[in-house]
Phi, psi and omega in degrees: 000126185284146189253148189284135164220095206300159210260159178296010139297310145326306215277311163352283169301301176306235229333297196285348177284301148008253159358300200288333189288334175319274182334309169286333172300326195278315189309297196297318161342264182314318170302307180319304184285326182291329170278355174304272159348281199308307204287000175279316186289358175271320176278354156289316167271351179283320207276321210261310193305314206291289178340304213277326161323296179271018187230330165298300197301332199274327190294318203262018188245326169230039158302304173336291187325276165007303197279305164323295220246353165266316188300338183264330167300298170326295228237124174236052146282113162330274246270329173299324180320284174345291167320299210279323198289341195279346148282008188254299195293322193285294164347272172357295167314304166301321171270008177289299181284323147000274174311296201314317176283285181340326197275359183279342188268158170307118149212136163326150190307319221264318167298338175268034089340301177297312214277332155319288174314309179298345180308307204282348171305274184335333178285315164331292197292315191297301181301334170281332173291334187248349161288320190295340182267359165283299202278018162276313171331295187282358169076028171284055197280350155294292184313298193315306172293345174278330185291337177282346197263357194241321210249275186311311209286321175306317160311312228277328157333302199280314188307280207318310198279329169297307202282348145252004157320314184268338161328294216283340166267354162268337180290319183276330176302295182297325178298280216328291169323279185334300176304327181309313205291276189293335168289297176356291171316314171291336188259046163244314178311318191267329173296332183280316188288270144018279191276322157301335184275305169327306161336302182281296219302321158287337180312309220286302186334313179251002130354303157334247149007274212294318195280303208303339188287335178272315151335278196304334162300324183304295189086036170159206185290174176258340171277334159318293184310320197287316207278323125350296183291311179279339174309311155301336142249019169254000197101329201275132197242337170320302213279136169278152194254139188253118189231177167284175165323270188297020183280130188207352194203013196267189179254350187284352196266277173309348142298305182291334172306307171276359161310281200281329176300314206295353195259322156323305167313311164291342154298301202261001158286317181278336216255306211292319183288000194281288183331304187299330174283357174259317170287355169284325151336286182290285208319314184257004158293279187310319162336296191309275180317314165315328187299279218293320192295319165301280094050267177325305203277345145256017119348273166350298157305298185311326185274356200240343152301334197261327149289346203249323153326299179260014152305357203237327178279313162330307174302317176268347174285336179261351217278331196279337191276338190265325173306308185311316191298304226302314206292324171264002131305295170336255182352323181268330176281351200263309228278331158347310201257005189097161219232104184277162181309336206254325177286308178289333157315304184304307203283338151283351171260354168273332176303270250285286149003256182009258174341318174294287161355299190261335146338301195286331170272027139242004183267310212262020160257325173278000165297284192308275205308333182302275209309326155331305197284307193324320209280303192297289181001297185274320158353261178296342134234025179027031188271131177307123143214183191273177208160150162255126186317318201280322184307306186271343149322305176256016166292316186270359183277331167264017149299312199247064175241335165311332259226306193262345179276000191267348193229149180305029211238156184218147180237103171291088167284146196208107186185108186304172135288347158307318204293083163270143193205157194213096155251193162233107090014295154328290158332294176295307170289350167288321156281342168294324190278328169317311188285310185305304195282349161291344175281296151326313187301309182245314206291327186241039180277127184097033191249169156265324183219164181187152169243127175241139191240086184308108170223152174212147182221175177267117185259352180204196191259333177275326206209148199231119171235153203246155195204120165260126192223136175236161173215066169280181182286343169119186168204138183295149177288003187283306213246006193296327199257044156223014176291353178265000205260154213270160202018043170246143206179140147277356213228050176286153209015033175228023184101009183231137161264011174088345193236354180283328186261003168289332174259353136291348173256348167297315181308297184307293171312311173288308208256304177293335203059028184263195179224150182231134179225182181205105163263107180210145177244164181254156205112319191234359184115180168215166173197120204280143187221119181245114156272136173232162173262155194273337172234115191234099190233016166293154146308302165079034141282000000 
């Protein structure tokens, strides 16, 4: 059974969680102990303090009475009287609520002990306080004073003396909390302190820990390592690697390890382009002949359109020249026996006849030989000039008009005369005859009729796009993104090599600087779609 073995992101986290979970116990500690602290310090001022308050207040309402009730035996002024009893009465008041409020509070046995006893003072005191505010009423003033001086003052003793017994036992309650409070604090304090130092003392152990485990993974420093790395991926396969003895398993041991593979590689890499560079070679040497074979063989075409053209205006130019010989032996043999008005009429109006004849069959033969030559011309040298598009369009059409008047096929141009372009003609009419005769060869094989449709537009001031469209059977969508590809063809020993639209799209691309596209639904045709730039006067061989 394979043992888990964690990757050092794992160990990272368990450690430092570790730490952290430390880190938290001392939090919840110290929160724990701290809320301890509060609540003694809460029930020390709701419960002790407050008491202390009201037992301050009650000692001192009743110095007052006290202070009052001697001051009336003093002063035998009415109006002082008056004074002294309303303070004795408000004091009173006060310790009525007083008591009342003591009795809401939390106390400890031995203060609700006191707090018992004082009650019953208090009751005592209160019956004796109201005999005495009686007989000042009646102006008993001899009662009064024995009575404060027999009766009250003993109370009044004993209440001082309960009241400061529960002083001095909340004054102990309260130191008692207060210690409680700080020891608390200190052994929370000294655990926290503890257990924090313990925390870092472990943060740092695995920190330790954690860098000599990764150094040894490294198998040295990391800016060392880093430097290593970017050195292997700048290239340099040279530079030596410093590793230990007993290094076997670090990354600077597998960097270097993939050091000597990538130079095998690279060796057997530099080994594979040479090779490659050589079939590219070859590949475009044959291109070049393929081109040049091309090239020739609609020459070829050409010489032979070009004959088969001016046979028929030749043919009537010598057929009017040998009349022309016949008519003027006739003439000459007649003018012998002499020459009538009438005979010389006929014989300028048969010169004239000729003569026409053979004028008009020698312009359209030189017509036919001007475009011939212009046509071979750009065939074969391919040199860029400015032309208007429709002009070399239809140049190249009466090349393939031996070609197309023999077959049932008909070709429509829509093509402005505005369009002007500073190309290679050459190129370009080799890809439209490339195209035109692909279309007879697979869009319309078995058909009786078909159209093929030259249009052309301006899409900028930059770019010209021209669209051969035919409504031919189409090209199936199985085989559409391999019609460029070289010796691929349906039609091998049936007219097609395989190569007119692989060197047409080289042609657009290499040489025109375009783009070549194809939209054919099946069934319905196809149409070759050419963007050319309007000025192209790189070769760009």
């Amino acid at each position: 059974m394979r043992l888990f073995k964690p990757t050092i992101g794992q160990r990272l986290a368990f450690s430092y969680g570790t730490v952290v979970v430390l880190l938290m116990i001392v939090a919840i500690f110290g929160i724990e102990k701290l809320s301890n602290l509060s609540t003694i310090t809460s029930v020390a001022l709701k419960e002790k303090y407050p008491t202390t308050i009201i037992v301050n207040q009650i000692s001192n309402d009743l110095g007052t009475i006290a202070r009052a009730m001697r001051n009336i035996l003093i002063f035998n002024d009415d109006t002082q009287l008056q004074i002294q009893l309303g303070e004795i009465n408000r004091a009173k008041l006060d310790m009525a609520k007083a008591q009342e409020q003591i009795k809401l509070v939390q106390l400890d046995p031995e203060s609700t002990s006191l707090l018992a006893q004082i009650r019953i003072i208090h009751s005592a005191y209160i019956v004796n306080q109201e005999e005495f505010i009686q007989l000042v009423g009646e102006h008993k003033m001899g009662e009064a004073r024995n009575l404060l001086l027999v009766d009250i003052n003993g109370y009044q003793d004993d209440y001082f003396a309960l009241l400061d017994k529960l002083r001095q036992n909340q004054n102990d309650l309260m130191k008692q909390a207060s210690n409680q409070v700080e020891a608390t604090y200190s052994a929370a304090r000294y655990l926290m302190i503890l257990i924090s130092l313990f925390a870092a003392a472990l943060s740092v152990v695995i920190t330790i820990v954690i860098t000599r485990f990764l150094l040894r993974k490294l198998g040295g420093e990391p800016d060392y390592a880093a430097s290593v790395a970017k050195k292997i991926a700048l290239g340099d396969l040279t530079s030596g690697i410093q590793l230990a003895s007993n290094d076997h398993n670090s990354l600077l041991y597998s960097m270097s390890e993939m050091r000597d593979s990538l130079i095998e590689r690279t060796n057997a890499l530099q080994n594979t382009n040479r090779e490659l560079a050589k079939t590219i070679e070859t590949l475009n040497q044959a291109q070049t002949d393929l081109i040049i074979h091309e090239k020739l063989a609609a020459l070829g075409s050409l010489v032979a359109g070009v004959a088969h053209e001016l046979n028929t205006p030749i043919g009537n130019g010598i057929m009017a020249a040998s009349s022309v010989i016949e008519i003027t032996k006739n003439f000459d043999a007649r003018s012998e026996k002499g020459v009538t008005r009438s005979s010389m009429q006929k014989f300028l109006a048969d010169m004239r006849e000729a003569t026409d004849i053979l004028s008009r069959n020698l312009d359209r033969a030189g017509g036919l030989i001007s475009s011939f030559k212009q046509v071979a011309i750009d065939r074969t040298t391919s040199h860029s000039r400015q032309f208007v598009l429709v002009d070399v369009v239809e140049e190249i059409l009466i090349t393939l008009r031996p070609v197309i008047k023999k077959l049932p096929y008909q070709i429509k141009l829509d093509i402005s005369k505005k369009i002007v372009m500073h190309s290679y003609p050459g190129p370009l009419g080799q890809v439209l005859t490339n195209l035109v005769n692909n279309a007879i060869i697979h869009a319309f094989d078995g058909r009786d009729a078909g159209l093929i449709t030259i249009t052309a537009k301006l899409l900028s001031e930059q770019e010209v796009e021209i669209r051969i469209a035919d409504d031919g059977c189409g090209i199936n969508p199985e085989v559409i993104h391999r019609i460029y590809d070289p010796f691929y063809t349906t039609k091998f020993g049936s007219g097609g090599s395989g190569l007119g639209l692989h060197i047409s799209h080289n042609i657009v691309h290499s040489i025109l600087g375009g783009k070549i596209a194809v939209e054919s639904t099946l069934g319905q045709g196809a149409t070759f779609i050419l963007t050319l730039p309007v000025n192209k006067v790189d070769p760009g061989l």
